[in-house]
C-alpha positions as CSV (number, residue, x, y, z in Angstrom):
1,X,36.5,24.3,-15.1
2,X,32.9,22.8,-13.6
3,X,33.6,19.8,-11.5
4,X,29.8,19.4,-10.9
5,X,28.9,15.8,-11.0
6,X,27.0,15.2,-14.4
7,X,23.7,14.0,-14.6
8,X,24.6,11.0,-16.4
9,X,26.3,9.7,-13.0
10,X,23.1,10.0,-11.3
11,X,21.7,6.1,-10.4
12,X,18.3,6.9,-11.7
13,X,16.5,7.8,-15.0
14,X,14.3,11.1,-14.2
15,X,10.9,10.9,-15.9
16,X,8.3,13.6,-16.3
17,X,4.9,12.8,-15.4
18,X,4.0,13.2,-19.2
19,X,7.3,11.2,-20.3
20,X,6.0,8.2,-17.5
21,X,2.6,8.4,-18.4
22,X,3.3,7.3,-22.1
23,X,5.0,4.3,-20.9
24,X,1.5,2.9,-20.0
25,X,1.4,1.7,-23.9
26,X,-1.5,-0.6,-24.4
27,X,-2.2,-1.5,-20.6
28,X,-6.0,-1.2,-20.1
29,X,-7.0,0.0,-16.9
30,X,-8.9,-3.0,-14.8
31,X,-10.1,-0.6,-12.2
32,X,-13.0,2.2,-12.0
33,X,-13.6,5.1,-10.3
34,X,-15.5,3.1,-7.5
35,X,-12.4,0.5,-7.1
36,X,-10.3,3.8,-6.8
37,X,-12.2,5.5,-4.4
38,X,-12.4,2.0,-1.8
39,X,-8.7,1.8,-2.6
40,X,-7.9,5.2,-1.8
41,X,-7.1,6.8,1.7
42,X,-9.4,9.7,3.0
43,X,-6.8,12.2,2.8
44,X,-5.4,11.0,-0.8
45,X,-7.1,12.4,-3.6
46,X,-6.2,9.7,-6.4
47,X,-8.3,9.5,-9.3
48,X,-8.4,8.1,-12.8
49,X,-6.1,10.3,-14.5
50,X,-3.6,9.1,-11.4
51,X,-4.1,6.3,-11.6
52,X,-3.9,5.7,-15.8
53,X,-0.6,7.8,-16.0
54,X,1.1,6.8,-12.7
55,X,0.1,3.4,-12.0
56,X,-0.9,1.6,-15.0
57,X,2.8,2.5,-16.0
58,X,4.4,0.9,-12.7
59,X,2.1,-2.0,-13.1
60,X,3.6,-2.8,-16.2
61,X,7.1,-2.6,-15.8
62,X,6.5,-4.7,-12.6
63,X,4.6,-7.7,-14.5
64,X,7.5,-7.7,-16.9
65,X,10.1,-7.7,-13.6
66,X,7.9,-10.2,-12.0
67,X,8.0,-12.4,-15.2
68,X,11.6,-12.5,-15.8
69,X,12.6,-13.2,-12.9
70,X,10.1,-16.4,-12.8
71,X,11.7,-17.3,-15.5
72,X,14.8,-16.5,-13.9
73,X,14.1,-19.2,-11.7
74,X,12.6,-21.6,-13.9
75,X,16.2,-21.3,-15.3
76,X,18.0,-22.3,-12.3
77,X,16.2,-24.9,-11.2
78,X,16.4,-26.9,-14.3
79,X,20.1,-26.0,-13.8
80,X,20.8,-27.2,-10.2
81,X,18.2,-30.5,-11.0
82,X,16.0,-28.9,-8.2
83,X,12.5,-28.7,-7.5
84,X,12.1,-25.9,-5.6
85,X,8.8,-24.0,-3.7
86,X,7.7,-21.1,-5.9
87,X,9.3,-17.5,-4.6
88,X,7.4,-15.1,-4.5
89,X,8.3,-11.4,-5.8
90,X,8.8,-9.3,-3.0
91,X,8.0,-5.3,-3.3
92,X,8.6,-2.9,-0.6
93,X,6.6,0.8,-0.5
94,X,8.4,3.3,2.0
95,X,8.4,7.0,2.7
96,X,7.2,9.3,5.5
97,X,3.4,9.3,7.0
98,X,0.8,10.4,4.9
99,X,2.4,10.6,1.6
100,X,0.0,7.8,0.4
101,X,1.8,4.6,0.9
102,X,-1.1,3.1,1.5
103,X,-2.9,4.2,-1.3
104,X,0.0,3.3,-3.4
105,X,0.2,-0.4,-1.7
106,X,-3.5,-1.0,-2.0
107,X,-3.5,0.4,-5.8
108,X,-0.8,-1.7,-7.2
109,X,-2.1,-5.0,-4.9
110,X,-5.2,-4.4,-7.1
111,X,-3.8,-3.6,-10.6
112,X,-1.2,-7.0,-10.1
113,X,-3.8,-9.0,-9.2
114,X,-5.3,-8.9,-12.8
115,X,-1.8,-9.6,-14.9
116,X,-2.4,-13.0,-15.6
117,X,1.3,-14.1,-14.3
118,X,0.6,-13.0,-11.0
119,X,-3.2,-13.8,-9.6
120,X,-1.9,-14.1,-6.1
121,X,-0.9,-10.5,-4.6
122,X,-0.6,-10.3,-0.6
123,X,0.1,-7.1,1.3
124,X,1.1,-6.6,4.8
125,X,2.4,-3.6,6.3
126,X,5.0,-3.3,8.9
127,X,2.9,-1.9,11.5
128,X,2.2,-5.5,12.5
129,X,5.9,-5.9,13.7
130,X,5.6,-2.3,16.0
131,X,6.1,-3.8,19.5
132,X,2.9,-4.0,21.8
133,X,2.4,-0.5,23.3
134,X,3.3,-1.9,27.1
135,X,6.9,-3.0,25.8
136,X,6.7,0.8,24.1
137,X,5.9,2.3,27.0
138,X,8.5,0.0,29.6
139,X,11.2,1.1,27.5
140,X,10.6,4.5,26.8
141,X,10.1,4.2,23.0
142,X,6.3,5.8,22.9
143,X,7.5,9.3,21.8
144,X,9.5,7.3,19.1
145,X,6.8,5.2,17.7
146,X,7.1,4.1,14.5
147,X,11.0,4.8,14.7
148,X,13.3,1.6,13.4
149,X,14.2,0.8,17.4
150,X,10.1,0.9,18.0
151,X,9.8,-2.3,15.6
152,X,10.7,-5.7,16.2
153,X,12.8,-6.3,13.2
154,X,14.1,-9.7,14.1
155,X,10.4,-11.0,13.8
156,X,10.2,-8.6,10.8
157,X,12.9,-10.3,8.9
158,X,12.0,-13.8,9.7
159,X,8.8,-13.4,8.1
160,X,10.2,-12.1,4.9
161,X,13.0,-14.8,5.0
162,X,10.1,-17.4,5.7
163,X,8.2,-16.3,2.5
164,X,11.4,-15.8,0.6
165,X,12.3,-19.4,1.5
166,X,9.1,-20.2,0.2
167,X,6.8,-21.4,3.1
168,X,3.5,-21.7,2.8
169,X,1.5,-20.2,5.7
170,X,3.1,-17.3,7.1
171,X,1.8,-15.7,9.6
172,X,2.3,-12.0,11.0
173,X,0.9,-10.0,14.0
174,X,-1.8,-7.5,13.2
175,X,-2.0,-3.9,14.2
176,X,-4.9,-1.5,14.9
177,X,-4.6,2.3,14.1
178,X,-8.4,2.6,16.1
179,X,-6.1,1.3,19.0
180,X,-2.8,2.7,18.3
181,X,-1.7,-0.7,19.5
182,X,-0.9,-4.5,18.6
183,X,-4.6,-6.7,18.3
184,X,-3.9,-9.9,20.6
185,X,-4.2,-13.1,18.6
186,X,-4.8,-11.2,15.4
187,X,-2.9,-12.4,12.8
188,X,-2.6,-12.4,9.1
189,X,-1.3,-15.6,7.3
190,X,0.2,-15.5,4.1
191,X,0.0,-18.2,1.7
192,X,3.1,-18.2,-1.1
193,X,1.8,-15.4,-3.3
194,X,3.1,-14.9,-6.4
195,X,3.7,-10.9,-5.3
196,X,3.9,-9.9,-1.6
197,X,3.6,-5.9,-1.3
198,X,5.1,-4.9,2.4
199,X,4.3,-0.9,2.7
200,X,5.8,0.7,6.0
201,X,7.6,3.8,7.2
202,X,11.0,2.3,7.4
203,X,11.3,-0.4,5.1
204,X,14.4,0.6,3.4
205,X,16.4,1.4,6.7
206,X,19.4,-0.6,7.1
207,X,20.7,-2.6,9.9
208,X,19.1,-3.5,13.2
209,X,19.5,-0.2,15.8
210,X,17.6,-1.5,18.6
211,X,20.2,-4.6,19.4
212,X,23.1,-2.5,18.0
213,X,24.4,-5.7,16.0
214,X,25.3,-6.1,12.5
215,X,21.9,-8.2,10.7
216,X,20.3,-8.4,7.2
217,X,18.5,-5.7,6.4
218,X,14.4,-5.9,5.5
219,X,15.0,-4.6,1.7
220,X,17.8,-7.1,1.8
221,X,14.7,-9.6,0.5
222,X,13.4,-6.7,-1.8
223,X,13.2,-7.7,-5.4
224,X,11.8,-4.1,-6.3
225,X,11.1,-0.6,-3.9
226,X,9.2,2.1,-4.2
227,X,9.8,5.4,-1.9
228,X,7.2,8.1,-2.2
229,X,8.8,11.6,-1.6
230,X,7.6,15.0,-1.1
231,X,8.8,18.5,0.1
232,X,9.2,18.0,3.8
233,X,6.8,21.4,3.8
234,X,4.4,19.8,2.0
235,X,4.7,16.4,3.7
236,X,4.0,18.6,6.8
237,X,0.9,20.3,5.7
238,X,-0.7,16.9,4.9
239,X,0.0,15.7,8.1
240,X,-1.9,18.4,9.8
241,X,-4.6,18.6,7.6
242,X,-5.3,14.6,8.0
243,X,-5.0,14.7,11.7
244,X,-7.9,17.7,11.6
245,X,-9.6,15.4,9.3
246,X,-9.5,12.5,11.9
247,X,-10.6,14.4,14.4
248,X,-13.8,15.2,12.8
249,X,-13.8,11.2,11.7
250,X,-12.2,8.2,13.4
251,X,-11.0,9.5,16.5
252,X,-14.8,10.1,17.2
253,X,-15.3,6.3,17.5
254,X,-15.4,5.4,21.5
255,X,-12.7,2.8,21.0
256,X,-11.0,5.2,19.8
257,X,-7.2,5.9,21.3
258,X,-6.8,8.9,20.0
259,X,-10.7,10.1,21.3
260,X,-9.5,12.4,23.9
261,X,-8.8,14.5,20.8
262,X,-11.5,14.8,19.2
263,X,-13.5,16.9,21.6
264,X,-10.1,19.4,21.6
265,X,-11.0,23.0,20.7
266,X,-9.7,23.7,16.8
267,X,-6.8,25.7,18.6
268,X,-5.5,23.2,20.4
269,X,-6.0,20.2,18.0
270,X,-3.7,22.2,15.7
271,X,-1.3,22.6,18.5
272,X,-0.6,19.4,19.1
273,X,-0.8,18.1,15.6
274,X,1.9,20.3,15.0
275,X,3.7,19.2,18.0
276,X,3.6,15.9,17.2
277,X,4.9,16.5,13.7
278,X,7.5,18.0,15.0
279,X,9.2,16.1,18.1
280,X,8.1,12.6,16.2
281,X,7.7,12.7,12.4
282,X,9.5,15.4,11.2
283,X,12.3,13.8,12.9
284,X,12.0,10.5,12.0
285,X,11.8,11.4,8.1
286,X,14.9,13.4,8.5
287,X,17.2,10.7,10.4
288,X,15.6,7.7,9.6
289,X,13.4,7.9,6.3
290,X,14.9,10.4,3.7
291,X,18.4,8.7,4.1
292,X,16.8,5.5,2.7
293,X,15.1,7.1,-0.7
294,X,17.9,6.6,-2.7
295,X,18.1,3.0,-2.0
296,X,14.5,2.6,-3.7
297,X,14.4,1.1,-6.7
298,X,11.6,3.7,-8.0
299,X,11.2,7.1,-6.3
300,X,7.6,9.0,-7.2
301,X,7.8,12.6,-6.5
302,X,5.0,14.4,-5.7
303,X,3.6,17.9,-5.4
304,X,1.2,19.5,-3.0
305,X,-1.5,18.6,-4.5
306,X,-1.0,14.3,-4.1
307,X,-0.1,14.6,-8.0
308,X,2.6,12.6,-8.7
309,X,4.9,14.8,-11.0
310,X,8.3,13.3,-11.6
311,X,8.9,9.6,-11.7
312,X,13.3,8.3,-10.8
313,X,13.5,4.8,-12.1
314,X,17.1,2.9,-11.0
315,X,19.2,2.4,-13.9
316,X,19.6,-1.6,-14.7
């Protein structure tokens, strides 16, 4: 007898690309190809197609989500007699480093803006909440950056709990990827949106490592996830290929932390692109990130060529 699990147990409804794409029904698309390309990261090739079968689809479903669960609250307000600060929807975007998340952040801040139920999108990514690189670097924790003990989660969580709660005026730490490194005094203040988008590596991990003490987790304030998943082969190749990229690019700029690099001979810069992939973000996707996809609410699985080919919605 097969004692395989069926399908049918599986959390998730499994969509083709073709199957997701028809789920766009009547939604026009509010963005052109110029909007798409400032939106888009140098090393993701989205384009319109992408973006009508892909996004349009998962801007849709999330105005409806959003809207209910207004209403949701509309309905227990009158209920309790309360009058209450507006909450705003809260989405997380997670997966490894450079499968798009930012792209895919960026993309739906843009496409949410223009539902009419929700003019007020905010994005913030957790990079803000990484700890200074001097802390990093007193506790041994710069070979682990971006790694849940490398992030501040306490602060982390009171900010979402803050804008959960409904404060106005929120404010979070801002980081620089031309300094690797925490901007002093920079911050970003976030005013009760109706949507706040938070995009980082780890936003689905559970529990609090660094302090080794039981706490709520970040997606614990997560009305809706999205993890974006790859072959870790593939995931590996577009690492490589982006840090060559940046070479030729960003890490030029004298300000530059990374411009040491840029002046590497095309041997080398490969050799230590792959080295970093593999002592740092090959294993942090494999202990820390892949562990978490299932907890996503909406998993988009994509091929080596950025295309996003299978969509995994949570069953209600």
């Amino acid at each position: 007898m097969d004692m395989q699990t069926p399908k049918t147990a599986s959390p998730f409804r499994v969509f083709s690309r073709e199957e997701w794409a028809t789920l766009r029904a009547d939604t026009p698309l509010t963005l052109n190809a110029a909007d798409i390309e400032r939106l888009r990261s140098l090393d993701d090739p989205v384009d319109v197609s992408e973006v009508e079968q892909i996004y349009l689809p998962i801007s849709r479903l999330l105005a409806l989500y959003v809207e209910a669960t207004q209403g949701l609250f509309k309905a227990t307000r009158a209920f309790l007699g309360t009058n209450g600060s507006k909450v705003p929807y809260v989405i997380g975007i997670g997966g490894s480093v450079a499968v798009g998340k930012s792209t895919t952040a960026r993309l739906l801040q843009a496409l949410l803006t223009r539902w009419p139920n929700t003019p007020k999108v905010d994005l913030v990514t957790t990079d803000g909440f990484l700890y200074p690189n001097a802390v990093l670097e007193a506790e041994g924790l710069m070979q682990r950056k971006g790694f849940p003990e490398s992030y501040d989660l306490p602060a982390l969580i009171k900010f979402i709990s803050d804008i959960k709660a409904g404060k106005g005026k929120v404010s979070a730490p801002v980081y620089s990827h031309l300094s690797y490194d925490i901007i002093p005094g920079a911050e970003i203040v976030v005013d009760k949106p109706d949507i706040l988008i938070v995009e980082g590596l780890n936003v689905l991990q559970a529990g609090n490592p660094r302090h080794g003490r039981s706490s709520p987790f970040v997606s614990d304030f997560f009305d809706f996830s999205v993890f974006i998943d790859a072959e870790e082969d593939v995931i590996h190749d577009w690492y490589v290929e982006r840090f060559i990229k940046l070479r030729g690019t960003a890490f030029r700029d004298p300000a530059s932390y990374f411009r040491r690099y840029a002046e590497l001979p095309a041997s080398e810069a490969l050799e230590l692109a792959e080295g970093l992939w593999e002592r740092i973000n090959l294993r942090n996707l494999r202990d820390n990130i892949i562990p978490t996809r299932n907890r996503a609410s909406l998993i988009l699985r994509k091929g080596a060529d950025h295309r996003v080919e299978e969509v995994a919605l949570r069953k209600l």
